[in-house]
C-alpha positions in Angstrom: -20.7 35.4 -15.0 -24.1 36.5 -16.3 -27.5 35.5 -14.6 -28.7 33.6 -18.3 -25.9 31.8 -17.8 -26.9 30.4 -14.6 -30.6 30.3 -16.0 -29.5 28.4 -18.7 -27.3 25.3 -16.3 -28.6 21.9 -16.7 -30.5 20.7 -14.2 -29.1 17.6 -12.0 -32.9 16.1 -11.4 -33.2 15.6 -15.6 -31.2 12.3 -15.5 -31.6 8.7 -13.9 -29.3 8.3 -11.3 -27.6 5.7 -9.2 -24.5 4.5 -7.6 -22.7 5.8 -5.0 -20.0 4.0 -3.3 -20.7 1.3 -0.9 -19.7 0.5 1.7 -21.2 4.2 3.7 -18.5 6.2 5.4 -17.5 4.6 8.5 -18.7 8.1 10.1 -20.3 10.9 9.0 -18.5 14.6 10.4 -20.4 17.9 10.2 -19.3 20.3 8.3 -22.6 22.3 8.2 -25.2 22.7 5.7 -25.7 25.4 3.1 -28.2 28.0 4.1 -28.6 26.9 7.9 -30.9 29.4 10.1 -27.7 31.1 12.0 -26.2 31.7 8.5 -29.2 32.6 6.7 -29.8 34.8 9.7 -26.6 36.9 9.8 -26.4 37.2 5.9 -30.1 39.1 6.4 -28.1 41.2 8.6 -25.3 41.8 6.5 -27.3 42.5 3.7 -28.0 46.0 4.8 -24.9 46.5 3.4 -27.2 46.9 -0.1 -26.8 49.7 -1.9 -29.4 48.5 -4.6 -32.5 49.2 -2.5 -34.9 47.2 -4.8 -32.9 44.2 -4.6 -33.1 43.8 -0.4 -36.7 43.6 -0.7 -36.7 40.4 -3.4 -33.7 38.7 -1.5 -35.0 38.7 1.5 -38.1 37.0 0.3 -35.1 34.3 -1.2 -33.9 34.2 2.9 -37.2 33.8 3.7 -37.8 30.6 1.3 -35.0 28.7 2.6 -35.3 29.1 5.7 -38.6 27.0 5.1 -36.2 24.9 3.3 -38.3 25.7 -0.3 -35.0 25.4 -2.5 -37.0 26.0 -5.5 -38.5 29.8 -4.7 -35.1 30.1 -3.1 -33.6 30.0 -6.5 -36.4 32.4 -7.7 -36.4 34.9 -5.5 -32.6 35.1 -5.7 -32.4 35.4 -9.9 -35.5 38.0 -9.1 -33.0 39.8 -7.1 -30.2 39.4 -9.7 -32.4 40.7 -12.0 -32.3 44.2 -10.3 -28.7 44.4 -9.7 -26.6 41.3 -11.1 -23.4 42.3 -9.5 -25.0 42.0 -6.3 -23.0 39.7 -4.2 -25.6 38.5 -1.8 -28.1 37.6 -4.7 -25.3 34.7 -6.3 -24.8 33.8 -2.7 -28.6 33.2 -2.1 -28.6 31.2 -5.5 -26.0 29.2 -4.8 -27.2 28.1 -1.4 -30.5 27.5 -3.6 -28.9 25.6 -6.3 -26.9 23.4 -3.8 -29.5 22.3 -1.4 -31.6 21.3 -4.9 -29.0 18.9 -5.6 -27.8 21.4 -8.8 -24.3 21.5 -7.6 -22.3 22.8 -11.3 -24.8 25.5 -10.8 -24.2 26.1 -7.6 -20.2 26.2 -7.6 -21.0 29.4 -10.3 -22.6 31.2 -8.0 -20.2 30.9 -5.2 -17.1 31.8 -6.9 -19.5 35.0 -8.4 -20.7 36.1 -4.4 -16.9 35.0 -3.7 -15.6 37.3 -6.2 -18.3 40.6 -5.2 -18.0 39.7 -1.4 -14.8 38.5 -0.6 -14.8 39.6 2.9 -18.0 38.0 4.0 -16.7 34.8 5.6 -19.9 32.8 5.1 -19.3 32.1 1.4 -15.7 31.1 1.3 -17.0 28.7 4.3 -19.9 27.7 1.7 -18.2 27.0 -1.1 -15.3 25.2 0.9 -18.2 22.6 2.3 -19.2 22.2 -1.3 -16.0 21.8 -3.0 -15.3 19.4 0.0 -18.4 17.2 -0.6 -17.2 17.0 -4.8 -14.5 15.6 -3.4 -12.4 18.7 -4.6 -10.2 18.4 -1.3 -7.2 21.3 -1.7 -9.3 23.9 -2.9 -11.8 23.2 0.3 -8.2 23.3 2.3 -8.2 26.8 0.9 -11.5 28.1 1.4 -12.0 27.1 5.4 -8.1 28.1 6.2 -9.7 31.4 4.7 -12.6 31.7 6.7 -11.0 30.5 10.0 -8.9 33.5 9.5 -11.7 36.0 8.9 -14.1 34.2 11.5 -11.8 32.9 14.1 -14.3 33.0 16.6 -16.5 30.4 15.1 -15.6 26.7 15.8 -17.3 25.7 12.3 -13.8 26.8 11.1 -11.5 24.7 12.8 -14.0 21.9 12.5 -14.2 22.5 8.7 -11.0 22.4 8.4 -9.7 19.6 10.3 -12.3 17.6 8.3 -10.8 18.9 5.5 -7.3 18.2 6.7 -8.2 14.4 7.8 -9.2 13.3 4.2 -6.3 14.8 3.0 -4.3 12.1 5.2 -2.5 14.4 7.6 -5.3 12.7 11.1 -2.6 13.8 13.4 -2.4 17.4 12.6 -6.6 17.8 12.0 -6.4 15.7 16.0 -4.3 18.9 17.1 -6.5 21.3 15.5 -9.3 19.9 17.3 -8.1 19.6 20.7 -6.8 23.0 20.7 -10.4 24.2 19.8 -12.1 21.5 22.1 -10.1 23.9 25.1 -11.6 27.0 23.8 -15.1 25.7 23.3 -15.5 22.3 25.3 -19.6 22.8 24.8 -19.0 22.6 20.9 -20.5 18.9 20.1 -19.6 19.3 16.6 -15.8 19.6 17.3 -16.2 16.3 19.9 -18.0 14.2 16.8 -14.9 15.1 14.2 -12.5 13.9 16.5 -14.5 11.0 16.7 -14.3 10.4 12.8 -10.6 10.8 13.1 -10.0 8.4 15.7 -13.1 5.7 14.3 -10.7 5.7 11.2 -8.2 4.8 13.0 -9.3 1.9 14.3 -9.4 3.5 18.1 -13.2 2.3 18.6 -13.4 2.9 22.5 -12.4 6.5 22.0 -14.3 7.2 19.2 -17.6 5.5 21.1 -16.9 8.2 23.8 -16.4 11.6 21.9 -19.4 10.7 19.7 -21.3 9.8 23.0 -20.0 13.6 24.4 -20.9 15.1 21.5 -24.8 13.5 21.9 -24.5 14.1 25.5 -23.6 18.2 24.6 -26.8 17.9 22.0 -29.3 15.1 22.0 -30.7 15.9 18.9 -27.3 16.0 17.1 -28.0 13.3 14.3 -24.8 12.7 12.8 -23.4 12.0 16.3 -26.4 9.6 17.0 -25.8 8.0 13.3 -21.8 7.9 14.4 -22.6 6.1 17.4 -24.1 3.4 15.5 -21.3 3.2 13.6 -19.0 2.2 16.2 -21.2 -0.5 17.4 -21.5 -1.8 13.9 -17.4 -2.1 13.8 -17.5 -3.8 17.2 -20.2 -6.6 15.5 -23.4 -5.0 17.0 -25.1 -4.6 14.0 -28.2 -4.5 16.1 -27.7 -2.0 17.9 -26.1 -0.2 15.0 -29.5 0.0 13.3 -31.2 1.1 16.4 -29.1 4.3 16.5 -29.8 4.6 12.7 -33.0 4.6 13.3 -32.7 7.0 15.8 -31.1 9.5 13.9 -33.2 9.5 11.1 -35.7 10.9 13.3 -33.7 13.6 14.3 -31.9 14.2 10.9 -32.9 17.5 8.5 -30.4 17.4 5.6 -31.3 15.1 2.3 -28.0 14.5 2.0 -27.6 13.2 5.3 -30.9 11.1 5.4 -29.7 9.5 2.0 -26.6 8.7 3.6 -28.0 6.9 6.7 -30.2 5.2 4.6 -27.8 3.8 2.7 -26.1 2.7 5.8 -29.0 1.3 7.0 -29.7 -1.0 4.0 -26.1 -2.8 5.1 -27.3 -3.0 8.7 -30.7 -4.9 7.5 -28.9 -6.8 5.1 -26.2 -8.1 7.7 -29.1 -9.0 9.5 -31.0 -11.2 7.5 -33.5 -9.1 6.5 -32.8 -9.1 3.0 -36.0 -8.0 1.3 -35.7 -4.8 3.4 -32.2 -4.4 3.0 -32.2 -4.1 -1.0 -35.1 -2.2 -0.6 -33.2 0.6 1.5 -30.3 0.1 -1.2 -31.9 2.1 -4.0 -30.8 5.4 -1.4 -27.5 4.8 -4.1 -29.5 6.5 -6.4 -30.0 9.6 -4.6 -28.8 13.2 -6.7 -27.9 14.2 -3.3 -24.3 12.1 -3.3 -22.5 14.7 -5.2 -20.5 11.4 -6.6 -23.2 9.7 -8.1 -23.2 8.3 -11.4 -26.0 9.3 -13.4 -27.7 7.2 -16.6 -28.2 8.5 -20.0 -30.8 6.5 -20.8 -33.9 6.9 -22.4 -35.9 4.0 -21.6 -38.3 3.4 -18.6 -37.3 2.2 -15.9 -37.5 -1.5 -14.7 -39.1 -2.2 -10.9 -39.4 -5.1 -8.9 -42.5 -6.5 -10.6 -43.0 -5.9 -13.7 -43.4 -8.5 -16.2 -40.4 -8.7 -18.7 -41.2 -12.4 -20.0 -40.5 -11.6 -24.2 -39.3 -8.2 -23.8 -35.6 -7.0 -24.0 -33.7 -5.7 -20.7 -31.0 -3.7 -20.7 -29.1 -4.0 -17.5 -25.8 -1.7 -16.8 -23.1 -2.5 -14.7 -23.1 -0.1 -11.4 -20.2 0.6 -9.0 -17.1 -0.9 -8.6 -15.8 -3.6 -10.7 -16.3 -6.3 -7.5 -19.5 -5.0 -7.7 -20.5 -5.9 -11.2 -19.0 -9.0 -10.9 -21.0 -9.5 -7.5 -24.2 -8.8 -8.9 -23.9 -10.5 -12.0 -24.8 -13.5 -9.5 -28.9 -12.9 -10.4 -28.0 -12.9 -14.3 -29.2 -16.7 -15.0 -32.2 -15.8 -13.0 -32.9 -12.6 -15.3 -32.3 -14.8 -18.2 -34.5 -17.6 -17.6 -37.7 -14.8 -16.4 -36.9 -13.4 -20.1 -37.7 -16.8 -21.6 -36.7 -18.0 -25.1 -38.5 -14.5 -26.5 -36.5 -12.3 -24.3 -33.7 -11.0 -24.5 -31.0 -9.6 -22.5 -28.8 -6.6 -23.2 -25.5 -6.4 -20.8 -23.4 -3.7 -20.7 -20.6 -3.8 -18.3 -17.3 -2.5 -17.5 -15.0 -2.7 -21.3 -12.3 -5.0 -19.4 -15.1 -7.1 -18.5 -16.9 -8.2 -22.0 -15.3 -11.5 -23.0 -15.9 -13.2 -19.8 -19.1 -11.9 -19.8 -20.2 -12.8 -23.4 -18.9 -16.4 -22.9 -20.1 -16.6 -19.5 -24.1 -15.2 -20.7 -24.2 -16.5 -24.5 -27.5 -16.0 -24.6 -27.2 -12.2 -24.1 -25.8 -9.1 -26.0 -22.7 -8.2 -24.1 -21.6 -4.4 -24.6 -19.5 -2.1 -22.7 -20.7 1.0 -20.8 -18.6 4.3 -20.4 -18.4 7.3 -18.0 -18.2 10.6 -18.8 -18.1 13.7 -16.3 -21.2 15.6 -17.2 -21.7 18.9 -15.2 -19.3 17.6 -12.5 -21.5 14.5 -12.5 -19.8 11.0 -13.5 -22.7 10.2 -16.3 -22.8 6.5 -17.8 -24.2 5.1 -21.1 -24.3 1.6 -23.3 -22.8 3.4 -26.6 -23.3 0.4 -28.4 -27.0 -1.0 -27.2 -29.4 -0.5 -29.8 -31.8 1.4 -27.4 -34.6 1.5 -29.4 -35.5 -1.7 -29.2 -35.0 -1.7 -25.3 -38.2 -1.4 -23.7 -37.2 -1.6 -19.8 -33.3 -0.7 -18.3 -31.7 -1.3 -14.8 -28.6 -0.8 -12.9 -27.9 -4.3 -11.6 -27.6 -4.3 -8.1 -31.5 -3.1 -8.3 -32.3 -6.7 -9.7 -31.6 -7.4 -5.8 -35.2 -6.3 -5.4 -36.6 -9.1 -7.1 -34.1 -12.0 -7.2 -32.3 -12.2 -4.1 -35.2 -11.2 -1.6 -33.8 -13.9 1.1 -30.8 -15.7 1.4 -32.2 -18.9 0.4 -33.1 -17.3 -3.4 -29.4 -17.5 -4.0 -28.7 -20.8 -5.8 -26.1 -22.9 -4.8 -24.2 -23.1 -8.2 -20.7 -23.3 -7.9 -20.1 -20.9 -10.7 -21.7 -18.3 -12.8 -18.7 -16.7 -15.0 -17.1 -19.5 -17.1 -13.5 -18.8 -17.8 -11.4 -19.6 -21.1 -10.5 -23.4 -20.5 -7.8 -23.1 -22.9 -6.5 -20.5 -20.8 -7.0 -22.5 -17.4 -5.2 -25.3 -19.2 -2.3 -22.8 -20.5 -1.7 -21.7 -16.7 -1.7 -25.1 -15.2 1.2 -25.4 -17.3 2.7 -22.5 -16.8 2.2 -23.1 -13.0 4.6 -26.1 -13.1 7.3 -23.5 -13.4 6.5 -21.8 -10.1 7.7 -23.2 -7.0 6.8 -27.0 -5.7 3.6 -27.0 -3.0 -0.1 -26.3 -4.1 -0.6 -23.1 -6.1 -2.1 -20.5 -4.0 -2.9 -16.9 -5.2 -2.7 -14.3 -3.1 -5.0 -10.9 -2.9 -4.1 -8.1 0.4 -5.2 -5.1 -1.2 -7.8 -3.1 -3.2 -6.4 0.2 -5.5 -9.3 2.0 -4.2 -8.6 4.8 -1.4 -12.2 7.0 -0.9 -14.0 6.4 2.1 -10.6 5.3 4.2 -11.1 1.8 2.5 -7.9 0.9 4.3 -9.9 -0.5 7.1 -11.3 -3.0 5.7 -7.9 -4.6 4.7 -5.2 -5.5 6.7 -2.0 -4.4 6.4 1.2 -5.9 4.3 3.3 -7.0 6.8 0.7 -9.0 9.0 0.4 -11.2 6.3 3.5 -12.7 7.4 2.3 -15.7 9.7 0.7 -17.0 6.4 3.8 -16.3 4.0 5.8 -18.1 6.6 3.2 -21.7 6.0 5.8 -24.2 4.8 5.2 -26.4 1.7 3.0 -23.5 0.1 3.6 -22.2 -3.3 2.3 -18.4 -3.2 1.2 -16.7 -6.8 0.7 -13.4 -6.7 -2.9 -12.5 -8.1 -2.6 -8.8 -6.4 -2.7 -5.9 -9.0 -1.4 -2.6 -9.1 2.0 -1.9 -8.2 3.0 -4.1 -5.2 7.0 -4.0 -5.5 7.2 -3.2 -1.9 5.5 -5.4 -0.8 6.9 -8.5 -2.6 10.2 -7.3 -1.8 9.4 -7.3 1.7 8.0 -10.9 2.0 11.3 -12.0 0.1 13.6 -9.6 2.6 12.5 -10.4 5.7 10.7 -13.7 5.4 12.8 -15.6 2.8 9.3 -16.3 0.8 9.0 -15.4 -2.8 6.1 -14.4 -4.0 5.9 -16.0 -7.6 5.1 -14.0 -10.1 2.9 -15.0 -13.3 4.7 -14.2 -16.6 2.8 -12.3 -19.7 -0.2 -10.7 -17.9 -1.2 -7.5 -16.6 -3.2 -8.3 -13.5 -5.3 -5.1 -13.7 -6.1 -4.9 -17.4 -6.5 -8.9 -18.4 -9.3 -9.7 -16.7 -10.8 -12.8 -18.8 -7.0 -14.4 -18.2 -6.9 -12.9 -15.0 -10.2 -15.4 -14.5 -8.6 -18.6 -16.2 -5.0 -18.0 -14.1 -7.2 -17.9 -10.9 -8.8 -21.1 -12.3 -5.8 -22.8 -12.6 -5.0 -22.2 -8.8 -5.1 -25.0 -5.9 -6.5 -22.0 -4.0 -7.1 -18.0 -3.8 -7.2 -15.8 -0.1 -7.3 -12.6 0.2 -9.5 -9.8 0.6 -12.7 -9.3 -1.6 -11.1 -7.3 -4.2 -12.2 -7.5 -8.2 -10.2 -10.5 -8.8 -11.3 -11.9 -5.7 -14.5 -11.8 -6.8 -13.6 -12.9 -10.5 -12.4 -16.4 -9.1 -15.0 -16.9 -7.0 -17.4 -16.5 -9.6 -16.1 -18.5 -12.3 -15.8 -21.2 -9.6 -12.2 -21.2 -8.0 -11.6 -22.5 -4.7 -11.2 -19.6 -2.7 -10.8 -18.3 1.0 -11.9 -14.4 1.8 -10.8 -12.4 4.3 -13.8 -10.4 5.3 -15.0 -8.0 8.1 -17.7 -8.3 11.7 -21.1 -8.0 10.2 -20.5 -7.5 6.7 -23.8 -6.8 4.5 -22.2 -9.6 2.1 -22.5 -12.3 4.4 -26.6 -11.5 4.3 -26.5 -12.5 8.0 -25.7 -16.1 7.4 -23.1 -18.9 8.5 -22.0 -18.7 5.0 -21.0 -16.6 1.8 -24.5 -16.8 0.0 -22.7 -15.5 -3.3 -20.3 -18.1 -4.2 -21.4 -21.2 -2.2 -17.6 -22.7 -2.4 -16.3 -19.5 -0.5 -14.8 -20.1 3.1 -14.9 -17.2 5.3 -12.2 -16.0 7.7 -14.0 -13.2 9.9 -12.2 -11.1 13.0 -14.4 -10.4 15.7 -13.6 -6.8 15.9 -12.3 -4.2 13.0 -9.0 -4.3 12.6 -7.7 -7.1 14.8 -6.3 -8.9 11.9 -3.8 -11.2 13.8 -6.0 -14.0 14.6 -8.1 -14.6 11.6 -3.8 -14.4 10.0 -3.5 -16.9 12.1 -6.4 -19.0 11.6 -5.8 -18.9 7.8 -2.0 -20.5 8.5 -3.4 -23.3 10.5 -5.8 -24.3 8.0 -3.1 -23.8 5.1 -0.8 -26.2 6.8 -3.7 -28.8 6.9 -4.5 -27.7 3.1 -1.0 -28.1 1.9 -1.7 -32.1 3.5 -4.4 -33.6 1.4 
C-alpha cells in the first residue's frame, strides 16, 4: 500500500447522494466511533512505541486534530507523518480514523488493513476496522475482527458489545443475549452493554423489556444518546409517536456522531410525518441523502440540482427513481403534478427501475421513460439514467424529494383512484384466465417482502398466522406473493385444506407491467405493502393493506392518503398480528356476500 495511493482515492463528498433505506433501524446499538477521546488517548500512548522519531512529532499533531473532531487536518497531519516513515503503523491508523469520520470510507478500509498489517497486536485497529466493515454491511469479516480484539483486550466491554452486535445481525440473537448477560455480570455499570441487549430484545418484539434496559442504560449515563434515541423507539412501536419524537429530540441534543445525528434525523422525519406534520416531515427526509450512511446510493449526474421552489414551467426534469421498488412506485404518486407544473413546453425525463418502464411509459405518455442502473463505485452503490440525454436536462431529482413541494399536507394528495394504468388487454386476458381458478371472488394475496436489512421481519407477520383468513369460506385466494414461497403454500394446503391458486405463465418478481394487469383483474388484493402491493394500488385495484401503529405512510390521517381506495387494517401494538387477522376474516366473509 503506498501513501499516493491513498492520496490519489476518490473522494466520497464529489457526488450527489441520496437514499438510504427507510424505514430507520428500529434501534440504534453502539458500537463506538472511530477516533473517540479514550482511543485517541491510549494510541498517543502507544505511540512511543516510535522508532521514527520525526514521525511522533507530526502524528501527534493528527491526534490532536481529531480530537477537535477536524477530520480534514486529521488526514493531513497523518500523510505528513507517512511521509517520514510510510511503514509506520500508527500513521495508516490515524488516516484511517481520518478518512472514516470524513465519510471517505474505500479510503479508509486501505488504511486499516495497512495499520492492521504493521500493528497487528494493537487491539484498537482490528476493533476499528471491525466497526467499519460492520457499518458496510460486511458482517463476517466484522465477526472476525471484534472476536480478535475481545481476545487481545478482554478487559474492555466494547468487545463483547461489538461483537454481540455483530453476532445479532448475523441472526444467531440468542447467542449475542448470552454474550451480553455474561458481560452485564462482570460490568453491570457498562450502559452500552444494557442498550445492545435492548436492540436484541426490541427486535424481537419484547417491547416492555427492551423499554427497561434502554431506560438502565440512560439511567447508568444520561447523556447516552443512542439509548435516549432507543427509547423513543420503543414508544414509537407501542403507537406513541409523540412521545417518540420527544426522545428524538432529546437525543439530538446530546448526540456527537454525523452518522448518528443523520440517523435520528431520518427517524425523526417518520415521527413528523406520522404526525401530520407533513411539510416538516419531508423536509427532515432529505437526511437519506447524507454520505454518512455507508449504504447510500450516490448520483452520477451532472446537472444542478432541483429544490422546492424553483420554477421548472418549460424546462426539462429529470427525475430518478430512489429506494426500493415500493418506493418508486409510491412516489410516483406526485408525477401528474410534476407534469402539469412543466406545462405543454416542459418536459419530463423518468428514469426508473428497468422492470418498471412499460407501465411507466403508458402510465406517463407525456414523458421520456428510461431505466436507471447501479453500479458499486468505491464501495458506494452509484446510480445513473444511461440513456437520458443529459444535456439537454437543465434541473434532476430523486423522487421522493418532489415531497417537498407537492405533498406538503395531506390534503395536496388528490383523490384519484389511480395513477399507473395497466395493459387492459392484459386485465382482460387474466379475467379469463381467472375463471379457471377456483369458484368465490378472486383475491390476491401478499405476506411477505424479499427484503431482509434492518430486521424487516417486524413489520410482517408471520406465515402461519395467516391462517384465520385462509380458513374464510367461499374465497378464491391467488397468490400474488413473489419469490420463492413453496413452503408456505404447501403449508396452507397441509394443514388448512386451502389451495392457494397459482397464476400460470408469469414470473411474479420479474413481470411487473403483467404483474399490474393480473392484480387488476382481482376482486381484491391484502397483504402487506410490498412492490406489488403497491403496483395494484396504484394502477387502481381494490386492495386491503396490512400495515403497522403509527406508520409515516398513513401521514397521520384516518386514511391511506396515497391510494384513496386503500382500506387499512392496523394492530395496535408491533407485532400483535392476531386481531387485525382476524378483523380482515370478518370483513372477507361480508366481502365474499355482495
Amino acid at each position: 500500500m503506498s501513501r499516493k495511493a491513498m492520496i490519489s482515492a476518490p473522494s466520497v463528498g464529489a457526488l450527489q447522494v441520496a437514499a438510504a433505506p427507510t424505514p430507520a433501524r428500529l434501534a440504534i446499538g453502539d458500537v463506538g466511533e472511530a477516533g473517540g477521546r479514550d482511543a485517541l488517548a491510549r494510541l498517543n500512548e502507544a505511540m512511543r512505541e516510535l522508532k521514527a522519531v520525526a514521525a511522533a512529532p507530526v502524528l501527534r499533531r493528527a491526534i490532536e486534530a481529531l480530537n477537535r473532531e477536524d477530520f480534514v487536518a486529521g488526514g493531513k497531519w497523518a500523510l505528513e507523518g507517512l511521509a517520514l516513515d510510510e511503514h509506520n503503523g500508527f500513521g495508516w491508523y490515524l488516516l484511517g480514523i481520518a478518512r472514516e469520520r470524513a465519510g471517505d470510507f474505500a479510503s479508509s478500509v486501505k488504511a486499516y488493513e495497512a495499520a492492521l498489517q504493521l500493528l497487528p497486536n494493537h487491539a484498537e485497529v482490528s476493533n476499528d476496522l471491525g466497526r467499519l466493515a460492520y457499518r458496510m454491511g460486511m458482517h463476517e469479516q466484522a465477526e472476525k475482527l471484534f472476536r480478535h480484539y475481545v481476545a487481545h483486550a478482554p478487559d474492555r466491554p466494547e468487545g463483547v458489545n461489538n461483537l454481540a452486535s455483530v453476532i445479532r445481525d448475523r441472526g444467531r440473537p440468542d447467542e449475542a443475549i448470552d454474550l451480553l448477560r455474561d458481560a452485564i455480570g462482570l460490568k453491570p455499570d457498562s450502559s452500552m452493554l444494557w442498550n445492545t441487549l435492548g436492540t436484541i430484545l426490541i427486535e424481537r418484539g419484547d417491547l416492555e423489556s427492551a423499554e427497561s434496559f434502554f431506560g438502565e442504560a440512560v439511567r447508568l449515563a444520561p447523556k447516552f444518546a443512542k439509548a435516549r434515541y432507543n427509547l423513543g423507539q420503543v414508544k414509537q412501536g407501542l403507537g406513541d409517536v409523540a412521545g417518540a419524537l420527544v426522545d428524538c429530540d432529546a437525543a439530538l441534543k446530546l448526540v456527537g456522531t454525523a452518522d448518528d445525528r443523520q440517523m435520528m434525523r431520518l427517524a425523526r422525519s417518520n415521527y413528523l410525518l406520522a404526525l401530520n406534520r407533513v411539510g416538516e416531515g419531508w423536509d427532515e427526509y432529505e437526511a437519506r441523502m447524507s454520505p454518512q450512511f455507508a449504504d447510500v446510493t450516490h448520483f452520477n449526474i451532472d446537472k444542478p440540482r432541483w429544490e422546492p421552489g424553483d420554477d421548472i414551467a418549460g424546462k426539462t426534469l429529470l427525475v430518478i427513481g430512489e429506494q426500493g421498488l415500493g418506493d418508486e412506485v409510491l412516489f410516483a404518486n406526485v408525477l401528474p403534478d410534476v407534469i402539469e407544473k412543466l406545462g405543454p413546453e416542459g418536459r419530463l425525463r423518468l428514469a426508473v427501475e428497468p422492470r418498471l418502464v412499460p407501465l411507466f411509459q403508458r402510465s406517463f405518455p407525456q414523458a421520456e421513460v428510461t431505466l436507471h442502473t447501479t453500479h458499486v463505485w468505491s464501495t458506494r452503490p452509484l446510480r445513473s439514467a444511461p440513456k437520458t440525454d443529459h444535456a439537454t436536462v437543465d434541473l434532476w431529482t430523486p423522487i421522493g424529494s418532489l415531497m417537498r413541494e407537492f405533498r406538503r399536507s395531506v390534503d395536496a394528495f388528490p383523490k384519484r383512484d389511480r395513477f399507473l394504468v395497466a395493459d387492459p388487454e392484459r386485465v382482460a386476458h387474466w379475467k379469463k384466465v381467472l375463471e379457471d381458478a377456483p369458484a368465490g371472488p378472486k383475491v390476491g394475496l401478499l405476506w411477505k417482502s424479499l427484503i431482509s436489512k434492518d430486521a424487516r421481519h417486524r413489520y410482517f407477520s408471520p406465515f402461519e398466522q395467516w391462517k384465520t383468513v385462509l380458513k374464510t369460506p367461499g374465497v378464491s385466494f391467488v397468490n400474488l406473493q413473489y419469490g420463492d414461497c413453496t413452503a408456505e403454500l404447501a403449508e396452507a394446503e397441509r394443514e388448512l385444506g386451502v389451495t392457494v391458486w397459482q397464476p400460470p405463465g408469469i414470473d411474479l418478481k420479474l413481470d411487473l407491467d403483467d404483474v399490474t394487469a393480473l392484480a387488476c383483474a382481482m376482486d381484491l388484493v391484502v397483504g402487506f405493502s410490498n412492490a406489488t402491493l403497491n403496483l395494484a394500488a396504484a394502477a387502481g385495484a381494490p386492495n386491503w393493506l396490512v400495515s403497522t401503529p403509527a406508520a409515516w405512510t398513513l401521514l397521520g390521517s384516518d386514511h391511506y392518503p396515497w391510494y384513496p381506495q386503500t382500506r387499512v387494517f392496523l394492530p395496535e401494538r408491533l407485532g400483535e398480528w392476531e386481531p387485525v387477522m382476524r378483523d380482515i376474516a370478518a370483513n372477507l366473509r361480508q366481502f365474499t356476500k355482495r
